[in-house]
C-alpha positions as protocol buffer text, in pm:
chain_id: "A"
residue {
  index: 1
  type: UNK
  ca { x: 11660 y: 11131 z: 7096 }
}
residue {
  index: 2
  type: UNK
  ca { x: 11364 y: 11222 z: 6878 }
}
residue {
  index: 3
  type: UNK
  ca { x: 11059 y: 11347 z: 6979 }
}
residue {
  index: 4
  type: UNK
  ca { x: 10881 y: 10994 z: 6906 }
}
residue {
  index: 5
  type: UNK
  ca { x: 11158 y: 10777 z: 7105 }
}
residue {
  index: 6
  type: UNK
  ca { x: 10937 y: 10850 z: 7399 }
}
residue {
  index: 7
  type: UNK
  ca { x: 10603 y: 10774 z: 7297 }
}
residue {
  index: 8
  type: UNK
  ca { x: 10418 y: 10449 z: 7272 }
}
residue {
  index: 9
  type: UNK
  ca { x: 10187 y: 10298 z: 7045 }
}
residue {
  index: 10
  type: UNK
  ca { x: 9901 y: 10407 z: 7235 }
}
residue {
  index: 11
  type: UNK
  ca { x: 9976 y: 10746 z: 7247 }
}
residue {
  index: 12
  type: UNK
  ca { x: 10013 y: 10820 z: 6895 }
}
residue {
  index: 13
  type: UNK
  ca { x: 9603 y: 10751 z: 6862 }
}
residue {
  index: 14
  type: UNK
  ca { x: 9520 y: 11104 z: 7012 }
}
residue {
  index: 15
  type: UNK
  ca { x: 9858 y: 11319 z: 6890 }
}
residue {
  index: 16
  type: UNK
  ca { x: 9689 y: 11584 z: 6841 }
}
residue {
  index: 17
  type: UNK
  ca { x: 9536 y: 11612 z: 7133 }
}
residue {
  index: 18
  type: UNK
  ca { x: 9816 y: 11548 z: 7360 }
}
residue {
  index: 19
  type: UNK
  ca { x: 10083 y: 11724 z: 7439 }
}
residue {
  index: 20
  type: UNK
  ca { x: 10246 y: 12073 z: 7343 }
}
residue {
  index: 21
  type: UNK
  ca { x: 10383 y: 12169 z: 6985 }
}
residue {
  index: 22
  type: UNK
  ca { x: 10694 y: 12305 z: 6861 }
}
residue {
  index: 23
  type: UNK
  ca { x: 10815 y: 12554 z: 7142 }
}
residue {
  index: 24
  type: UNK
  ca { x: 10722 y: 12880 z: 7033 }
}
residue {
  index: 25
  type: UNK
  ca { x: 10981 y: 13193 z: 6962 }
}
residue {
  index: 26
  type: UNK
  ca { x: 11321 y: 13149 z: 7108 }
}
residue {
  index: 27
  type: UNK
  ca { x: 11467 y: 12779 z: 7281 }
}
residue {
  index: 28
  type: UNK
  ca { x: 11582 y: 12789 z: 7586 }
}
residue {
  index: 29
  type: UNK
  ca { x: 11971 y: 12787 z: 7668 }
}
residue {
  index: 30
  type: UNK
  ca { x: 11938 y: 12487 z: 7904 }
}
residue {
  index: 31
  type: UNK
  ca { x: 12098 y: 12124 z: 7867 }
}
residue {
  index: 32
  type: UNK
  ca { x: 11732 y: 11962 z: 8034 }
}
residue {
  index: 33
  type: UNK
  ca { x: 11565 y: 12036 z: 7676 }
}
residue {
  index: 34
  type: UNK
  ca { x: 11607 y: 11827 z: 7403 }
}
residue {
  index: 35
  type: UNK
  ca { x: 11661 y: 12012 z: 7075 }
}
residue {
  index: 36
  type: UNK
  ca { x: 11427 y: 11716 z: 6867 }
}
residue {
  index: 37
  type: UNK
  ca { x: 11111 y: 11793 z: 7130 }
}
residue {
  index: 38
  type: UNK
  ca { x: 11149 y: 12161 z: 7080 }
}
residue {
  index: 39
  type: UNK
  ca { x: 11198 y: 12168 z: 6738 }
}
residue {
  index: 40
  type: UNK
  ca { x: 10912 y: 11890 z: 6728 }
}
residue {
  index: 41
  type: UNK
  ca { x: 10677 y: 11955 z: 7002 }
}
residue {
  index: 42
  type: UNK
  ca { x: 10635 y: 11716 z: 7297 }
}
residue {
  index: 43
  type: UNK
  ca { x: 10344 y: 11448 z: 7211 }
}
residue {
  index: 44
  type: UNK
  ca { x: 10483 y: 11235 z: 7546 }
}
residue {
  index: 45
  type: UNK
  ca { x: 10281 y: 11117 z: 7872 }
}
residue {
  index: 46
  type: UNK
  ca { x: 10467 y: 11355 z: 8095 }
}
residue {
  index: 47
  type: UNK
  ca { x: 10353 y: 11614 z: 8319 }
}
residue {
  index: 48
  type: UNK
  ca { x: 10343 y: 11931 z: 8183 }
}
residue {
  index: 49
  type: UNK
  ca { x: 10687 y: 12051 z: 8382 }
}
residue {
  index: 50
  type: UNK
  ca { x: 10885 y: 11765 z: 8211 }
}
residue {
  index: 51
  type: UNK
  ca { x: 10731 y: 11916 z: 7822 }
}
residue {
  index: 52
  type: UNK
  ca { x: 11047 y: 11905 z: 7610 }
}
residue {
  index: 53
  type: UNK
  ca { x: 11289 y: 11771 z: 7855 }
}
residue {
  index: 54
  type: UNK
  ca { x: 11510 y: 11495 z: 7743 }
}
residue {
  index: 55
  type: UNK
  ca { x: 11434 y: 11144 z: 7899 }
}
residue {
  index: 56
  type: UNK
  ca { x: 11739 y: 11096 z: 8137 }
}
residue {
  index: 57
  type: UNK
  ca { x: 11719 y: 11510 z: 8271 }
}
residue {
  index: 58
  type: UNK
  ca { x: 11347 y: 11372 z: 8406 }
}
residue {
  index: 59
  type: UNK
  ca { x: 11504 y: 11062 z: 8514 }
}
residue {
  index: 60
  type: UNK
  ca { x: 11742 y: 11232 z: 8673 }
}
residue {
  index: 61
  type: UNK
  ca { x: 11549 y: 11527 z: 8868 }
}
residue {
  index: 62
  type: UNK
  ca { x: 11311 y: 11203 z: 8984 }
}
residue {
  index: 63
  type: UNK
  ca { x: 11578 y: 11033 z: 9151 }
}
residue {
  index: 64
  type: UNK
  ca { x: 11632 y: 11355 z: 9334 }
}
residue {
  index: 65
  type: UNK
  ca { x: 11300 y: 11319 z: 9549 }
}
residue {
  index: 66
  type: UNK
  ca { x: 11210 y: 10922 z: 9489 }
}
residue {
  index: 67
  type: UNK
  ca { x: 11032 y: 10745 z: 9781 }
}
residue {
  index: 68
  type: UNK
  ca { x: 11256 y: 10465 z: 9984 }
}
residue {
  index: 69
  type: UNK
  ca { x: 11010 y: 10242 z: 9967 }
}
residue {
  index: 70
  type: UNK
  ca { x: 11021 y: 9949 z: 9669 }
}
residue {
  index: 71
  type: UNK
  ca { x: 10772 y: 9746 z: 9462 }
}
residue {
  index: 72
  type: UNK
  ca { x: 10839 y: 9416 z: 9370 }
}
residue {
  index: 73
  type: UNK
  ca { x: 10590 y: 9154 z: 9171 }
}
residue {
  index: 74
  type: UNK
  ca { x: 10630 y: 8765 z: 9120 }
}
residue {
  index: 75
  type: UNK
  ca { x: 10657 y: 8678 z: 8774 }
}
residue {
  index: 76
  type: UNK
  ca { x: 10685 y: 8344 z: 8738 }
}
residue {
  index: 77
  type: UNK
  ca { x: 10393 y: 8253 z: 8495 }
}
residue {
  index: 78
  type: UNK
  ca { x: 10388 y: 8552 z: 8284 }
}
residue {
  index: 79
  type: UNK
  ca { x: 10147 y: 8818 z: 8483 }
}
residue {
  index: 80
  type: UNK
  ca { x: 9989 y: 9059 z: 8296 }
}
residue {
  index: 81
  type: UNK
  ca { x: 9928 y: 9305 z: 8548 }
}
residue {
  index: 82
  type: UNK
  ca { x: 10344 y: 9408 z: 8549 }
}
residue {
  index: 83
  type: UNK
  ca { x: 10282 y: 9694 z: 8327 }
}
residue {
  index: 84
  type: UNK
  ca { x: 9991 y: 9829 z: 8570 }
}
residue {
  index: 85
  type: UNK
  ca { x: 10169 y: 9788 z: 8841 }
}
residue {
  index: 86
  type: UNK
  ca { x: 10464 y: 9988 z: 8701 }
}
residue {
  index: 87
  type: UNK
  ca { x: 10264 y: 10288 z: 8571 }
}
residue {
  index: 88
  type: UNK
  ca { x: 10161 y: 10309 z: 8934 }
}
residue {
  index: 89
  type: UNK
  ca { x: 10494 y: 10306 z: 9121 }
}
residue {
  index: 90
  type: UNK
  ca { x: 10660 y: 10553 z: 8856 }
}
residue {
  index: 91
  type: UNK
  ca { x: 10304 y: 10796 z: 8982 }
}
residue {
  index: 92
  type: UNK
  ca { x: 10398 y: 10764 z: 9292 }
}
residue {
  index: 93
  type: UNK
  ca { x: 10779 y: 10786 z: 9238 }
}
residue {
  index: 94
  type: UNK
  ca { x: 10900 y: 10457 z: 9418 }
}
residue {
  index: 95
  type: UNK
  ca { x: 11279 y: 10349 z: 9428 }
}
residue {
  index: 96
  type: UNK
  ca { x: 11244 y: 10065 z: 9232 }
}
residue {
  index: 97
  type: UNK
  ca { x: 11009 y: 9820 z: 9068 }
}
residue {
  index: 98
  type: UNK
  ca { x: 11132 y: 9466 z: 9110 }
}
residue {
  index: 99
  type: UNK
  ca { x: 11062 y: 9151 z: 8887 }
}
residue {
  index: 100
  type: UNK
  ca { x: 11096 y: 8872 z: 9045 }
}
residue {
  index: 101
  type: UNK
  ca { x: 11118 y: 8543 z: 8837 }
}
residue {
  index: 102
  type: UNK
  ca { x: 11103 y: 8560 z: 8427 }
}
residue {
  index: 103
  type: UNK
  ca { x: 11243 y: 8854 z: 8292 }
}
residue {
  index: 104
  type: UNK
  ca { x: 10978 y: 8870 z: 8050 }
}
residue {
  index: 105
  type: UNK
  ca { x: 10673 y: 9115 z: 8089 }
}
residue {
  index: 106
  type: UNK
  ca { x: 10398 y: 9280 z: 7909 }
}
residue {
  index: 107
  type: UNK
  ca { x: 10495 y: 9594 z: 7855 }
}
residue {
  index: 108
  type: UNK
  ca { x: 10167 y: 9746 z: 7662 }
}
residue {
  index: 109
  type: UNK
  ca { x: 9994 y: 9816 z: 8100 }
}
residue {
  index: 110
  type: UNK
  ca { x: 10332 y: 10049 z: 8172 }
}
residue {
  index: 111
  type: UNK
  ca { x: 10241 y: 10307 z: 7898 }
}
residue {
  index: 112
  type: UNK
  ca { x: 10637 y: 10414 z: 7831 }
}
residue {
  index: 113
  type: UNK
  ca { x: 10642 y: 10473 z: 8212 }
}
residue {
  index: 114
  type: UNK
  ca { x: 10894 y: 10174 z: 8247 }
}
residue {
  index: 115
  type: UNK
  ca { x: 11150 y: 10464 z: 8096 }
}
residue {
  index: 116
  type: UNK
  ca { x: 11125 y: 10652 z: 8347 }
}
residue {
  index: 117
  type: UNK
  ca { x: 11146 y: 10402 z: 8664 }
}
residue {
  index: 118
  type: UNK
  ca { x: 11396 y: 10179 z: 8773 }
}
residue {
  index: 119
  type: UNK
  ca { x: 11354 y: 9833 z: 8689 }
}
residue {
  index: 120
  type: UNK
  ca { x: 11563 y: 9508 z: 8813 }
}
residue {
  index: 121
  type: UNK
  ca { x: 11519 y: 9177 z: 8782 }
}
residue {
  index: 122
  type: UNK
  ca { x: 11577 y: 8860 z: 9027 }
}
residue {
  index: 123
  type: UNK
  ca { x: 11566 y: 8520 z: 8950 }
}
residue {
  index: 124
  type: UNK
  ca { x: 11385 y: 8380 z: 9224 }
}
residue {
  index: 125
  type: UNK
  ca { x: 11254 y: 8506 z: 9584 }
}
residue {
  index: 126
  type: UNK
  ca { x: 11585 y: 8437 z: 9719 }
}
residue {
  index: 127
  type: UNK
  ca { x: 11730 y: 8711 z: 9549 }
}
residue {
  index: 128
  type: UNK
  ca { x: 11481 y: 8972 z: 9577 }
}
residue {
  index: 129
  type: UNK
  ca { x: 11565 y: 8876 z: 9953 }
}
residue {
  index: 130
  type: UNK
  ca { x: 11886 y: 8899 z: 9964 }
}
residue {
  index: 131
  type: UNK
  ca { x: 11881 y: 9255 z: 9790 }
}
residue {
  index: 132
  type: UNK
  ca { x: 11611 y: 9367 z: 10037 }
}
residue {
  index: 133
  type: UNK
  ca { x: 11855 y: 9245 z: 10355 }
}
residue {
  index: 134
  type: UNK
  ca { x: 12122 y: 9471 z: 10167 }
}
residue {
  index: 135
  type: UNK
  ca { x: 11935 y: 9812 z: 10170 }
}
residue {
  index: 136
  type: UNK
  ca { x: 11756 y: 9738 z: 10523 }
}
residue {
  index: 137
  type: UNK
  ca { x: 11440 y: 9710 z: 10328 }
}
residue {
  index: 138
  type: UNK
  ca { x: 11183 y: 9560 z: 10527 }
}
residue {
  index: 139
  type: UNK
  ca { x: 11003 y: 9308 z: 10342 }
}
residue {
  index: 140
  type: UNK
  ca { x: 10602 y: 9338 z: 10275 }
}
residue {
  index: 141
  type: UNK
  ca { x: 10407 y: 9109 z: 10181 }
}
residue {
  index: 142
  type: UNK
  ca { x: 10013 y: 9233 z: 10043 }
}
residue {
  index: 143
  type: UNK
  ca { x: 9832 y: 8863 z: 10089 }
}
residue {
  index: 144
  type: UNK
  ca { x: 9523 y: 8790 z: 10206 }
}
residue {
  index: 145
  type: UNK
  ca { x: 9602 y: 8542 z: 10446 }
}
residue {
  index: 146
  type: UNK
  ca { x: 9532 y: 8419 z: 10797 }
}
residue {
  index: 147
  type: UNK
  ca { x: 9709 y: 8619 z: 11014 }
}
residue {
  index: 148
  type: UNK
  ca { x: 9797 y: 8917 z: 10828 }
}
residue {
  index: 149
  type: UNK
  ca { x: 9726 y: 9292 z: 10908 }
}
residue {
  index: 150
  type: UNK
  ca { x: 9443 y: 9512 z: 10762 }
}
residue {
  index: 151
  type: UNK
  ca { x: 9680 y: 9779 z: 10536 }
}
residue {
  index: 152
  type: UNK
  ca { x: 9380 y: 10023 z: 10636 }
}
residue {
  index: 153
  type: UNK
  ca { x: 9500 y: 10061 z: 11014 }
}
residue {
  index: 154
  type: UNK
  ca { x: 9880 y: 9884 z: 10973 }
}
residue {
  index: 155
  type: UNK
  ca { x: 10181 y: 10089 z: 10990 }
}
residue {
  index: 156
  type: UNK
  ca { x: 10384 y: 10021 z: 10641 }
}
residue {
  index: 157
  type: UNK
  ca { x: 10759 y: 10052 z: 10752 }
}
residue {
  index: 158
  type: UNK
  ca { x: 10902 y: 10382 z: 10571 }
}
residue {
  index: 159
  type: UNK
  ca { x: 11217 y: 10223 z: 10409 }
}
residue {
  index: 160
  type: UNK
  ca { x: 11027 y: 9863 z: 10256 }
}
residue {
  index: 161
  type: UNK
  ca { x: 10988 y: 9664 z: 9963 }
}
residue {
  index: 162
  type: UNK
  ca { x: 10595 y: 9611 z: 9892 }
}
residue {
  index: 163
  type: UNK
  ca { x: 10566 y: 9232 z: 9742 }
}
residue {
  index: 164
  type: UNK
  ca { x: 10281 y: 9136 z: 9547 }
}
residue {
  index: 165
  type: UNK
  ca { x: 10208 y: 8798 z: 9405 }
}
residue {
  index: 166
  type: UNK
  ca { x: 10059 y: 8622 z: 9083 }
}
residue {
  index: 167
  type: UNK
  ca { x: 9682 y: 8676 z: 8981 }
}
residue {
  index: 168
  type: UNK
  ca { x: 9545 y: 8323 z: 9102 }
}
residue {
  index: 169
  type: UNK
  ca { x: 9840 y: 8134 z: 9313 }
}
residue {
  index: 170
  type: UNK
  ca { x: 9940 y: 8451 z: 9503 }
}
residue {
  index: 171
  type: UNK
  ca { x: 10261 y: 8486 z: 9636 }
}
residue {
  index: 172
  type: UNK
  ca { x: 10488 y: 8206 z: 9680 }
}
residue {
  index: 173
  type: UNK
  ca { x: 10578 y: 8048 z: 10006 }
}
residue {
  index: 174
  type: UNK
  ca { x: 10970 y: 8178 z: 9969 }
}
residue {
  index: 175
  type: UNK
  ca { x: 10813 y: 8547 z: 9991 }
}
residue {
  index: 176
  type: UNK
  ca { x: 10535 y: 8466 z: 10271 }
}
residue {
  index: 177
  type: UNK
  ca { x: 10809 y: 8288 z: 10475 }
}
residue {
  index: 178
  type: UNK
  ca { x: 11076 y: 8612 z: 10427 }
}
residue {
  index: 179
  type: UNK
  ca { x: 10811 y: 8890 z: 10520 }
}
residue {
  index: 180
  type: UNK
  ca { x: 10809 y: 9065 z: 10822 }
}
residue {
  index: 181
  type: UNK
  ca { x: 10499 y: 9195 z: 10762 }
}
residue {
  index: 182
  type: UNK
  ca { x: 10227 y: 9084 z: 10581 }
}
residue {
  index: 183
  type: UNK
  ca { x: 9888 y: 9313 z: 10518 }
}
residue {
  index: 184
  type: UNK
  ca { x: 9553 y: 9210 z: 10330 }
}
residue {
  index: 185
  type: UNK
  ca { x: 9276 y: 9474 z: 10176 }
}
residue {
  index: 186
  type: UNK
  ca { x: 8956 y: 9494 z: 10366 }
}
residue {
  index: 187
  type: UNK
  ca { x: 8751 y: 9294 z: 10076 }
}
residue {
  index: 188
  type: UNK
  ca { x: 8341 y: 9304 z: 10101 }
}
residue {
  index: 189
  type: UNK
  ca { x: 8250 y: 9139 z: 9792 }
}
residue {
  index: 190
  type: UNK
  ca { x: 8189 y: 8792 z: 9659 }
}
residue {
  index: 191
  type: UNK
  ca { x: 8547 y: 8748 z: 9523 }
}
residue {
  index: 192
  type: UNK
  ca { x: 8818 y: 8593 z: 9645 }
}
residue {
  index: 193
  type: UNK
  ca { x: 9127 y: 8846 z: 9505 }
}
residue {
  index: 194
  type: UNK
  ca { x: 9175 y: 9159 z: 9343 }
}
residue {
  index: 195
  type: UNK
  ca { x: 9350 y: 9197 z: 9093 }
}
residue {
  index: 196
  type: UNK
  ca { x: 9729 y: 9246 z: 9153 }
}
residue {
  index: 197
  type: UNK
  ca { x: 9784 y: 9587 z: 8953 }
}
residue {
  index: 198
  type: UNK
  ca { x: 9491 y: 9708 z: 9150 }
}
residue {
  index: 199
  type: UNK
  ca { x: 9604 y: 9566 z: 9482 }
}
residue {
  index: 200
  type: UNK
  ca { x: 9933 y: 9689 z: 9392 }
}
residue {
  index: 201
  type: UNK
  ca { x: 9776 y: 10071 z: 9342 }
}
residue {
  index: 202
  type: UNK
  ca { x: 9586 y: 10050 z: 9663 }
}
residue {
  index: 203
  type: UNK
  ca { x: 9897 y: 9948 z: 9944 }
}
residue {
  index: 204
  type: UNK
  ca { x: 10118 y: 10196 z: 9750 }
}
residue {
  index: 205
  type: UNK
  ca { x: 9891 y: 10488 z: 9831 }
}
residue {
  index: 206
  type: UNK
  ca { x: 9825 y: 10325 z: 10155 }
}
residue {
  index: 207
  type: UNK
  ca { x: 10228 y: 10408 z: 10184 }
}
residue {
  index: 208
  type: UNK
  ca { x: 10198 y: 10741 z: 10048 }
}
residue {
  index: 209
  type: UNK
  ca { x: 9898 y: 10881 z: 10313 }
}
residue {
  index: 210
  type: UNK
  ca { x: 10141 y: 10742 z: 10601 }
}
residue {
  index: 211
  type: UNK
  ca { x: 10485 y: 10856 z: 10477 }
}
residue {
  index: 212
  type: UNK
  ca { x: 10491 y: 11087 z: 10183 }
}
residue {
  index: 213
  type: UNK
  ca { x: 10523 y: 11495 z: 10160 }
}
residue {
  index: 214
  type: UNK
  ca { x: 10227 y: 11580 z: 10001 }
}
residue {
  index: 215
  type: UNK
  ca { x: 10321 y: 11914 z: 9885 }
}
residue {
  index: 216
  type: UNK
  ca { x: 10541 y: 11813 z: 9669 }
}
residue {
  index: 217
  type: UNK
  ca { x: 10286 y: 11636 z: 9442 }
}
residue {
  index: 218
  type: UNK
  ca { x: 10218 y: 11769 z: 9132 }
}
């Protein structure tokens, strides 16, 4: 793996300014590093304890403290707001980010974080169900509907999949139907939504304040 394998389109407008150069005097003797990145320098969007690790060693040492709780998103005309919404669940280290309907996305809102957090895909609702009955993932709906709970004062289940619908329709009836929960976001404003990668951002941290170890942040 080279040093640019990592590194998206988007990044490469500020190299200079990101990132660490070649490491400096002699490498270290440990498999994590990749010999490319320290020969290099590290120009990824990485924290700085992941500089000059190779892809699957951060991979790998995420999986070792991941959050049980899941992300899914409806896809079934083409959302832009995927990427977003992916950037945001590899910050806050969740299990998996689901795609539920085309397996198709934008890929420009992720920012190469989609490397370093799970991904699957499900045809339909059904699926996404099915998968959530499997790993006794409660299922969460984020809709503002009649009915549903503020996620300001709910209690998010700790082991969950968080399912957020399409900018415009919302989520589908196959979703609202399998919840067990469903929670909106106190709105003030004059419009009817937000927007799904920002709705998205909002009920994962809503997760985090109730169920995460905060000293292990970064």
């Amino acid at each position: 793996m080279s040093a640019s394998h990592d590194v998206g389109p988007t990044e490469w407008v500020s190299r200079e300014e990101v990132g660490v150069g070649p490491w400096p005097g002699e490498w270290p003797a440990d498999e994590r590093y990749d010999p490319d990145l320290l020969r290099e320098g590290d120009r990824r969007n990485v924290v700085d304890a992941y500089r000059y690790w190779r892809r699957e060693a951060i991979v790998s040492d995420v999986d070792s403290r991941r959050h049980p709780f899941h992300v899914a998103i409806e896809n079934f005309q083409h959302d832009h707001n995927i990427g977003t919404v992916v950037r945001t669940a590899n910050a806050f280290a969740a299990a998996e980010v689901h795609i539920v309907g085309r397996r198709r996305w934008n890929r420009r809102g992720a920012m190469v974080t989609d490397r370093y957090q799970h991904l699957r895909h499900h045809d339909d609702v059904s699926g996404l169900v099915a998968f959530a009955a499997s790993q006794n993932l409660a299922v969460v709906a984020v809709d503002n509907t009649p009915g549903s709970e503020p996620v300001e004062t709910a209690s998010l289940p700790r082991s969950c999949v968080l399912v957020f619908g399409q900018e415009g329709p919302g989520l589908s009836a196959g979703t609202r139907d399998a919840a067990a929960l469903t929670v909106s976001i106190a709105q003030f404003g004059t419009t009817r939504s937000i927007n799904a990668g920002v709705a998205a951002g909002i009920v994962m941290h809503a997760w985090i304040r109730q169920h995460a170890d905060l000293s292990t942040a970064w």
